[in-house]
GUVEXNU-845509 format. One line per 2 residues: number of its first residue (from 1); their letters; for each residue y, z negated, x of C-alpha. Coordinates in Angstrom, 1 decimal, padded with zeros to 4 digits. Last residue first. Layout:
NUM	A	Y/Z/X ~ ...
***
This chain:
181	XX	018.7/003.5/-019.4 ~ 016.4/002.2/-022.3
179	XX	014.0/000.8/-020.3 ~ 016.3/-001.5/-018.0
177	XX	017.9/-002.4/-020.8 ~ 014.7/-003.4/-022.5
175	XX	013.6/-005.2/-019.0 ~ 016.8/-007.1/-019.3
173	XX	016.3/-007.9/-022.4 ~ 018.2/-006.6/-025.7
171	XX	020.4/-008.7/-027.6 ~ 022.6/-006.2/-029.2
169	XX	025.3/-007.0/-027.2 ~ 023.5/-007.0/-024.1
167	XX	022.6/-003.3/-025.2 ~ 026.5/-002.1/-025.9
165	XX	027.3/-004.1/-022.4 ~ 024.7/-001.9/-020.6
163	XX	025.8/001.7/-022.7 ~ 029.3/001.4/-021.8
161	XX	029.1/000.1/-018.2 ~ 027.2/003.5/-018.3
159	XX	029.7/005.4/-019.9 ~ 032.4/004.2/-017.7
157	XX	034.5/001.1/-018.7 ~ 037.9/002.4/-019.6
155	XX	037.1/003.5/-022.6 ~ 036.9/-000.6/-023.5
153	XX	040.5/-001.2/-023.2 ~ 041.7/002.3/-024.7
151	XX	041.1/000.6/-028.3 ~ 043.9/-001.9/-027.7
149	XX	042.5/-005.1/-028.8 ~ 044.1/-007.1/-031.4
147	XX	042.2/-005.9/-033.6 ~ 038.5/-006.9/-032.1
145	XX	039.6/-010.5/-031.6 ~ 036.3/-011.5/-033.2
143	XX	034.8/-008.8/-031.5 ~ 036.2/-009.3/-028.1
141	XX	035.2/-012.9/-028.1 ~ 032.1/-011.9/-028.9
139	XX	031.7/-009.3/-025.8 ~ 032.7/-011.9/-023.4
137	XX	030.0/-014.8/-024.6 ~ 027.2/-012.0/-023.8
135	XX	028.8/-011.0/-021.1 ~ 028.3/-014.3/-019.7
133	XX	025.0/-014.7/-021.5 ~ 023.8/-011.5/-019.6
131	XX	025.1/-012.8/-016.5 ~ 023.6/-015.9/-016.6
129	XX	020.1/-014.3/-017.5 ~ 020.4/-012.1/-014.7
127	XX	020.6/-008.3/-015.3 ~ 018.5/-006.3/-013.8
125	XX	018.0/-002.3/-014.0 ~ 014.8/-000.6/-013.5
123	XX	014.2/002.3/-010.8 ~ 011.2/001.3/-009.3
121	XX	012.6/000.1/-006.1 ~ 014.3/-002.4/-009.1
119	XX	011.5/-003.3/-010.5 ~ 010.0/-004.3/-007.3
117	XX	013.3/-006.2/-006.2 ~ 013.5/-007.8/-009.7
115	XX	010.2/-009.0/-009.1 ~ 010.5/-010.7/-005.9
113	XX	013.9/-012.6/-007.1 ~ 012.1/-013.7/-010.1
111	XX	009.2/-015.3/-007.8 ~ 012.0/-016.5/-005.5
109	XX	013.6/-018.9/-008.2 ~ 017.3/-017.2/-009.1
107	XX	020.0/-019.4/-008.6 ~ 021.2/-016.7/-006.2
105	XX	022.1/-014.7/-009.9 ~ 021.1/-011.2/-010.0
103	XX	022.9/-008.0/-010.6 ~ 020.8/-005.1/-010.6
101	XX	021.3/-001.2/-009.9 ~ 024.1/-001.3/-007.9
99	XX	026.1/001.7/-008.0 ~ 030.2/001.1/-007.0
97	XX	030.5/001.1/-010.3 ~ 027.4/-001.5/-011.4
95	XX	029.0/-004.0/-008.9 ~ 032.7/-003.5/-010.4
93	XX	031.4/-004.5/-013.9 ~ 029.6/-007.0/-012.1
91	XX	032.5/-008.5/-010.5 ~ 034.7/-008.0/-013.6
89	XX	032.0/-010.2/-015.6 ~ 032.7/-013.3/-012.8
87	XX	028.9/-014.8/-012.6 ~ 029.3/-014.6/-009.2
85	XX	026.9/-017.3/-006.9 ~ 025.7/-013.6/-005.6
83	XX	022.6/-011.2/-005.5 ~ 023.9/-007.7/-006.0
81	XX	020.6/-005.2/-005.9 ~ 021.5/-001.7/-004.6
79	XX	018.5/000.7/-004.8 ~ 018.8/003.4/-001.9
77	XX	018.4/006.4/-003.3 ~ 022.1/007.3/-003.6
75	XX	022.4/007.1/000.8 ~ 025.6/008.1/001.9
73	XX	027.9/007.4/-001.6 ~ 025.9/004.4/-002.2
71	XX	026.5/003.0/001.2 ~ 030.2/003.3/000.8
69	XX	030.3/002.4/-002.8 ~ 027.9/-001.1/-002.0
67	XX	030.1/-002.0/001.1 ~ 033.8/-001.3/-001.2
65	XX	031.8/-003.7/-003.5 ~ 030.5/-006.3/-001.2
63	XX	034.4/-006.9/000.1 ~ 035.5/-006.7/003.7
61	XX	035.3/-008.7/006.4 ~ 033.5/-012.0/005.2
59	XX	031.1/-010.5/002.7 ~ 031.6/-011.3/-000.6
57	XX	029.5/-009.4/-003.6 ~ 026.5/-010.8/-002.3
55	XX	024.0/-007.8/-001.0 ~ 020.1/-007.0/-001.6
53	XX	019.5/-003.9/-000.5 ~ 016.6/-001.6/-001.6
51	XX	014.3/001.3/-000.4 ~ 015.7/001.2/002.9
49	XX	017.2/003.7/005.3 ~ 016.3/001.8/008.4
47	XX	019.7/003.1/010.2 ~ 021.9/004.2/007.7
45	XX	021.5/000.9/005.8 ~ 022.1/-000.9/009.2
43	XX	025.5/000.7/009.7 ~ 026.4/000.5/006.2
41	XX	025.5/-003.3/006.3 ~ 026.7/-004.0/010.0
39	XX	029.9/-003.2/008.8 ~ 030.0/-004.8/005.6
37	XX	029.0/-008.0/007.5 ~ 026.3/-010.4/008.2
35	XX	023.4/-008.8/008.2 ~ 019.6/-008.9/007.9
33	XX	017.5/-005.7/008.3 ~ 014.0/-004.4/008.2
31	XX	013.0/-007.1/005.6 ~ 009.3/-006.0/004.6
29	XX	008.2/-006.4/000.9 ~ 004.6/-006.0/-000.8
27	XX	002.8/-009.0/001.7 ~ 005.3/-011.6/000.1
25	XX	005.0/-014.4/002.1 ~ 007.9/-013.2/004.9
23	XX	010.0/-013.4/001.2 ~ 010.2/-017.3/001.6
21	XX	011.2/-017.0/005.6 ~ 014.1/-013.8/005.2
19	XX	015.6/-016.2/002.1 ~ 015.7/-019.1/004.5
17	XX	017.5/-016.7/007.4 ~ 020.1/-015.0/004.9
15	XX	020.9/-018.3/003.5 ~ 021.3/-020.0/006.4
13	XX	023.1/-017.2/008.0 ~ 025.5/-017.0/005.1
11	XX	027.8/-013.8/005.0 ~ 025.3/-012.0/003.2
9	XX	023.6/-008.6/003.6 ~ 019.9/-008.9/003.2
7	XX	017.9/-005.1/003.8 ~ 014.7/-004.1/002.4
5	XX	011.6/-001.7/003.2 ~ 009.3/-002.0/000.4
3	XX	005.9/-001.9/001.8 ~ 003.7/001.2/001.6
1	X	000.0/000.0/000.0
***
């Protein structure tokens, strides 16, 4: 069986490092790549060219999303995953822009954090639980306030922000999201 080739970009060497010992167990994933910075992400990415990324949406010298645009312009097949202490809906509506394909919570117990990165080589989308809520919670407040807001607010998502907070709406799962797109 080919291992998924994967790459940890996070400004926490602890966190990088501990994460890089509990997924050693997993037999299905090898980490090609940890690092600190955007730099040494794009750099890296180019490099080992792998299947997914795992990225926080701050990285100490520039942002995770201008990282995640610039490596998803180079290399589209490579499966972005955010994994951040975010739960900031503008960060994930900035995340799925710039082409990642999940958003997960750091929270996240390690057997959920293996799976989403399988699903996600396999072309599913992830949405954390927290996330979901959060938008969730968002997307009511909107429709109770409904008239008072300007209809161009919510064209300016793009069709595919579009169609994920339309599903989370209507109370789909993640891995009905993930389905359905």
């Amino acid at each position: 069986m080919k291992k998924l080739k994967l790459l940890i970009a996070d400004n926490s060497e602890i966190f990088r490092e501990g994460l890089v010992k509990l997924l050693e167990r997993e037999p299905s994933i090898e980490v090609v790549s940890t690092c600190s910075t955007g730099l040494e992400a794009v750099e890296s990415a180019h490099e080992h060219q792998p299947d997914v990324i795992l990225i926080d949406t701050e990285l100490d010298e520039c942002g995770g999303i201008e990282v995640m645009q610039c490596i998803h312009e180079r290399l589209p097949k490579t499966n972005i995953m955010v994994l951040t202490c975010s739960e900031v809906s503008t960060d994930f509506f900035s995340a799925v822009k710039a082409g990642a394909k999940a958003y997960i919570s750091k929270n996240t117990s390690i057997e959920n954090l293996i799976k989403a990165i399988t699903l996600v080589a396999n072309g599913k989308v992830i949405v954390s639980p927290p996330m979901a809520a959060r938008l969730l919670a968002e997307f009511n407040v909107l429709e109770e306030h409904k008239d008072a807001v300007e209809v161009g607010d919510i064209t300016r998502l793009s069709k595919r922000e579009q169609a994920v907070l339309s599903l989370v709406a209507k109370g789909f799962t993640n891995k009905e999201i993930a389905t359905t797109l």
